[in-house]
C-alpha positions as CSV (number, residue, x, y, z in Angstrom):
1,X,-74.9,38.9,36.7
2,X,-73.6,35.5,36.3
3,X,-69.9,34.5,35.0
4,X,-70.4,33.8,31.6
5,X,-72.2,37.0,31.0
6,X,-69.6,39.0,32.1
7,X,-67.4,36.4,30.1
8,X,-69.6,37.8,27.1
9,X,-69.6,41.2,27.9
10,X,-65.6,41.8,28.3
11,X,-65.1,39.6,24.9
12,X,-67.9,41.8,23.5
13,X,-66.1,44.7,24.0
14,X,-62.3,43.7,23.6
15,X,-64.1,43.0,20.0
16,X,-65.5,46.4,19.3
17,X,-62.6,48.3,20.7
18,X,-60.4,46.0,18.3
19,X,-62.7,46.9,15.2
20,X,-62.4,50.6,16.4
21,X,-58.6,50.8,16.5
22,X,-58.3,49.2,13.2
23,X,-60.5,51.4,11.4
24,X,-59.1,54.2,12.4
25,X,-55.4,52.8,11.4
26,X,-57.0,52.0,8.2
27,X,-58.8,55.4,7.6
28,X,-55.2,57.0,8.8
29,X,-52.7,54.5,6.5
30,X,-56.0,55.3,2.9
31,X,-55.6,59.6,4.2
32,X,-51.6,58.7,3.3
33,X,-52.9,57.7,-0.5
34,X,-50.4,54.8,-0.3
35,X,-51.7,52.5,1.9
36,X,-48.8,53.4,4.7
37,X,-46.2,51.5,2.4
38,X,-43.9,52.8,0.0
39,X,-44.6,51.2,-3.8
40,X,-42.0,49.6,-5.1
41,X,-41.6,49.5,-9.0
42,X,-43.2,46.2,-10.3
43,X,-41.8,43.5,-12.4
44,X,-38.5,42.1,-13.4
45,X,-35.5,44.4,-14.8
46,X,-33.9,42.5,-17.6
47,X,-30.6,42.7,-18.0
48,X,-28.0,41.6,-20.6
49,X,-29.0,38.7,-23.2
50,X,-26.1,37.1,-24.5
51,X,-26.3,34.2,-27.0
52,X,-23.8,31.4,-27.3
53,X,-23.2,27.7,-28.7
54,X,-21.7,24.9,-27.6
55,X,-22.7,23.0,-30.5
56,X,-20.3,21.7,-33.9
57,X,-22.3,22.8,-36.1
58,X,-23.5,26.2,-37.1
59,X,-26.9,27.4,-36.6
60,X,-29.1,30.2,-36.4
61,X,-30.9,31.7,-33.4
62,X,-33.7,34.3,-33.6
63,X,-34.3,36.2,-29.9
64,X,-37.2,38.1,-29.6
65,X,-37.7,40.8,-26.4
66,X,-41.4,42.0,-25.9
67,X,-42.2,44.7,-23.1
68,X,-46.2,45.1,-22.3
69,X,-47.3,43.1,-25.7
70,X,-45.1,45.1,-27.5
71,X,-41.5,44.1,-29.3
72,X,-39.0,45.8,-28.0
73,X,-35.5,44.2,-30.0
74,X,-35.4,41.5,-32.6
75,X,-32.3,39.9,-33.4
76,X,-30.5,37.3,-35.7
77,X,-27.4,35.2,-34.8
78,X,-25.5,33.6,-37.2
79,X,-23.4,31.1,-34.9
80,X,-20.8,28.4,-36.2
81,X,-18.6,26.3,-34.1
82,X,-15.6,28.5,-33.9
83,X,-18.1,31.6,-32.8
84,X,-17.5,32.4,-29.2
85,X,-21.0,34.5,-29.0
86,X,-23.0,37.6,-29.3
87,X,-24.0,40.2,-26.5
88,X,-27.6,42.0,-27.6
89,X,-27.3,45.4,-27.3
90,X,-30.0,46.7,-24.7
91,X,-32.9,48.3,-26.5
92,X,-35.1,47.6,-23.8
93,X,-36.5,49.5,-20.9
94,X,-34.1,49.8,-18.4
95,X,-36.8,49.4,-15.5
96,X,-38.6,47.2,-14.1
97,X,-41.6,45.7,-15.8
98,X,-43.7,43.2,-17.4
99,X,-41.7,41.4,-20.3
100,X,-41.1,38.1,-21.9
101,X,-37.9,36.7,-24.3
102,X,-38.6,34.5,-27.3
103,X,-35.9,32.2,-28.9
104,X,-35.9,30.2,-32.0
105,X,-33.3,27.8,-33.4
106,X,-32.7,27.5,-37.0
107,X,-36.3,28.6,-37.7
108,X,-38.0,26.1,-35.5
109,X,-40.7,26.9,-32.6
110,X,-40.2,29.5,-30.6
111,X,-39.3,28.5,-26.8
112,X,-40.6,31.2,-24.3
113,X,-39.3,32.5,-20.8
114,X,-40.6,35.0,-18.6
115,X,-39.8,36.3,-15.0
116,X,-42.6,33.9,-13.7
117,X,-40.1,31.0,-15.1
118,X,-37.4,32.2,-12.2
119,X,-40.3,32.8,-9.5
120,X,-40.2,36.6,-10.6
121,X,-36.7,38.1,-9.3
122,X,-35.7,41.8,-9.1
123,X,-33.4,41.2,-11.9
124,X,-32.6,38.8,-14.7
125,X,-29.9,38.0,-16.9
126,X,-30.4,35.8,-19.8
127,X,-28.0,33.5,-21.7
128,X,-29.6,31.8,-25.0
129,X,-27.3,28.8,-25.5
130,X,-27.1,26.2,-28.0
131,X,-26.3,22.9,-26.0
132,X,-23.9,20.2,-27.5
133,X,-26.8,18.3,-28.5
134,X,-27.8,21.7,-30.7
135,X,-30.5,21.7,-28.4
136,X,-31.6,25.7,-27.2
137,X,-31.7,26.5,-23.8
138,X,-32.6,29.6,-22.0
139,X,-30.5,30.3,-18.6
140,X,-30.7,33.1,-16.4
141,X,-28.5,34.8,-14.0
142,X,-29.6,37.5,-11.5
143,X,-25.7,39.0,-11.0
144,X,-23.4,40.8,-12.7
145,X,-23.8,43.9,-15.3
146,X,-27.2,45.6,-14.4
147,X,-28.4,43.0,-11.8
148,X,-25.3,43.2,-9.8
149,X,-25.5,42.3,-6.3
150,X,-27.6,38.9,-6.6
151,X,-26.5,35.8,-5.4
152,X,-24.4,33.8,-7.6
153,X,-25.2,30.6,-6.8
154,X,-29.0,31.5,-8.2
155,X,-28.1,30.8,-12.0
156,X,-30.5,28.4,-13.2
157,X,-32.3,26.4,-16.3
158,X,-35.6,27.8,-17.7
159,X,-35.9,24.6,-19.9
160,X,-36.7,21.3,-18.1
């Protein structure tokens, strides 16, 4: 037997006994039901929204809250310059999941915001604000209240 055919017959068989091992760690992880790892709950668990303005003029902001396709809280703010701002009360799951906020100024289009916008974080807090230039904006925070424990520096701009 030359060189290279032994070459070929170790390399062979560090194959097969590599495929061998790994389907019985696979057959042993599927027996668990769970693939060897705990599940974790999926999504984003949305916190408080609180609605504010900036602005010197009064306006009207609509925020809508939808769970799985489905409306969960829909709100009206009546805001003037001397408002300081309104926390929604939660009537949203409290878990995590699949969800999206809506937000319309004085009855214009709607501007939209998911977890995807924040690259899907455990936890979201929202702020709908009314800029100075009665602009809206939609600004999250993942600490404080029910996402407590975040990093503070993470609070960002949904809007570009």
């Amino acid at each position: 037997m030359s060189d290279i055919t032994r070459r070929r017959v170790l390399a062979a068989s560090g194959v097969v006994a590599t495929g061998a091992v790994a389907g019985c760690l696979g057959d042993s992880a599927e027996a668990d039901g769970d693939g060897g790892q705990e599940e974790s709950p999926s999504g984003t668990v949305l916190g408080n929204i609180t609605v504010e303005s900036l602005s010197e003029q009064s306006h009207t902001v609509d925020v809508i809250v939808e769970f799985d396709g489905e409306i969960e809280d829909w709100s009206t703010h009546e805001l003037g310059p001397e408002d300081g701002g309104d926390e929604l009360e939660r009537n949203w799951p409290t878990t995590a999941g699949s969800f999206r906020v809506r937000a319309r100024l004085d009855t214009e289009r709607l501007t939209e915001v998911t977890p995807a916008t924040w690259n899907d974080p455990d936890c979201l807090n929202l702020l709908v604000l009314v800029d100075r230039a009665d602009e809206l904006r939609i600004l999250s925070d993942p600490t404080g209240g029910p996402c407590e424990g975040g990093d503070e520096s993470s609070v960002d701009d949904g809007e570009s």
